[in-house]
N, C-alpha and C positions, 0 to 999 in steps of 0.2 A: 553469397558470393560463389559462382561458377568456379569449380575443380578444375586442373589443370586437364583431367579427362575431355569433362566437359569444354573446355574451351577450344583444344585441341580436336575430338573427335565429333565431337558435337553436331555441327554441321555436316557430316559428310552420313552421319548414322540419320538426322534430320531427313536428308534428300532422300536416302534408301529408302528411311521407312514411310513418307510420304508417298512413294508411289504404288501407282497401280500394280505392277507385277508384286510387290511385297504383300500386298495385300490378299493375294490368291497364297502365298508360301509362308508367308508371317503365323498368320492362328493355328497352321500345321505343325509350327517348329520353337516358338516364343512360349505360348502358354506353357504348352509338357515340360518344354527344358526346366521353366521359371518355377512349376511345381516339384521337380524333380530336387531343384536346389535349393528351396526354401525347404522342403524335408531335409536332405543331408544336412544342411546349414540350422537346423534347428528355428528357423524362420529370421535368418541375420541375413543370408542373402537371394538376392532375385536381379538374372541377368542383364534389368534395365535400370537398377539405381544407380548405377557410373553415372548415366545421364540425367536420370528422374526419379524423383522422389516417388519407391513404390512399395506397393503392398499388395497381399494376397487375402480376397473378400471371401468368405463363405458365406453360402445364402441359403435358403430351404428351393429345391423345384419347385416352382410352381403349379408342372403337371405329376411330376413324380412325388415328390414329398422328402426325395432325398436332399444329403448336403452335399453342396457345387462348388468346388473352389477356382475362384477366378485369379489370375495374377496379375495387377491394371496399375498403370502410373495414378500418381495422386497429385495432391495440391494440399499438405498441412496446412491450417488454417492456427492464426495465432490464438485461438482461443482454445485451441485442441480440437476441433473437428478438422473432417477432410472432404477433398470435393472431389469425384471422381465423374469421368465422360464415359460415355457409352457409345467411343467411336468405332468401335468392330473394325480398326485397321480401315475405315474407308471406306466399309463393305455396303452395300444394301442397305445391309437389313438390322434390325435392331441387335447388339447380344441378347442371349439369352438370360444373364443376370442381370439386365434391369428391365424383363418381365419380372424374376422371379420377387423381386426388390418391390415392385409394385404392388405384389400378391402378398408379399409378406414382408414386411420394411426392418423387422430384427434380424441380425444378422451378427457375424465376428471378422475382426480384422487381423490378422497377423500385420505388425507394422515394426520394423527393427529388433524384434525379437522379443516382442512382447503382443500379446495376446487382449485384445479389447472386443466385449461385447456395446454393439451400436443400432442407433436406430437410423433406418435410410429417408432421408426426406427430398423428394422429386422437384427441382427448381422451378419457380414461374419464373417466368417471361420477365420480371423486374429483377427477380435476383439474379435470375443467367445470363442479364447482360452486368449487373454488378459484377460477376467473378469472371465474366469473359476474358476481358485484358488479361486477369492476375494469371489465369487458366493458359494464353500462348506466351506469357513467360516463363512459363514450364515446360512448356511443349509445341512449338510453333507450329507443328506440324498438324494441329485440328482444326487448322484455317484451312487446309490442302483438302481435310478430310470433308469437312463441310462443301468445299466446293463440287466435290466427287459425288456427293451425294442426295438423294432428293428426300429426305428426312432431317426431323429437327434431331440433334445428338440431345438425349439425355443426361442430366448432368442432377447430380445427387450431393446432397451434403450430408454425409454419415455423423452422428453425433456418440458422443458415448455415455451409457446408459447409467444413470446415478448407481 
C-alpha cells in the first residue's frame, strides 16, 4: 500500500525523474547523496525509499577488482529476492554495475539495515517480461526510460546466498 508520501509526491518526483534534463544532473547528485546517507544512517536510509523500495549493491570492478557501491531502487520479491534495472537514469549507456555483476555475479546488499551476501542472476527474455509489469509498479518511470533509450535495460534478480 502506497505511503501518504508516495501518493502525494509521487507523481510530480515520477515526471522529474523521467526526464531528460534529470538524467544529465541526477547520477551527479542522487548516487553521492544516497551513499553519503546510507553511511550516516548506518544503511536505514537512502534518499529514494519515500518513493521506492531501495538499496545500496556492492559489486567487485570488473576492470579494477575494486568494491563499487551503487545505490539503485529495487523490487522485493516475496520469496526474499530482489530485482533490480540497470536504467542509468535513461542514459545511453549501460551502468557500470551491471557489467561488473556480469563478470562477477556475487555481490552484498545493504537492504534496511541489514547487510545480505547474493548472487546476481541476468534476466532472459521470459523472465523480463514476467517482472515487467510487477517492475512499473514500482517505478513507472522505466517505461520513459526505455523509450529514451536504444538498449535492452538489464534487469537482475539478486538471490541470497545459503
Amino acid at each position: 500500500m502506497p505511503t501518504m508520501i508516495q501518493r502525494t509526491l509521487g507523481p510530480l518526483f515520477q515526471r522529474i525523474s523521467g526526464s531528460p534534463a534529470f538524467a544529465k544532473v541526477g547520477p551527479k547528485i542522487v548516487p553521492p547523496l544516497d551513499r553519503a546517507l546510507h553511511k550516516v544512517s548506518g544503511g536505514r536510509f537512502l534518499l529514494g525509499q519515500a518513493l521506492v523500495p531501495s538499496l545500496v549493491l556492492t559489486t567487485t570492478g570488473a576492470v579494477s577488482g575494486q568494491a563499487r557501491q551503487a545505490p539503485l531502487a529495487c523490487m522485493p520479491e516475496p520469496g526474499g529476492t530482489w530485482v533490480i534495472v540497470g536504467s542509468n537514469f535513461g542514459r545511453e549507456k549501460h551502468p557500470a554495475w551491471t557489467g561488473n555483476l556480469i563478470k562477477n555475479p556475487d555481490a552484498t546488499i545493504s537492504f534496511r539495515g541489514r547487510t545480505v551476501e547474493v548472487s546476481a542472476h541476468l534476466l532472459d527474455d521470459a523472465e523480463r517480461t514476467e517482472v515487467w509489469p510487477n517492475l512499473l509498479k514500482v517505478w513507472p518511470v522505466y517505461d520513459r526510460y526505455v523509450e529514451r533509450v536504444d538498449r535492452q535495460l538489464r534487469i537482475f534478480r539478486l538471490t541470497p546466498k545459503a
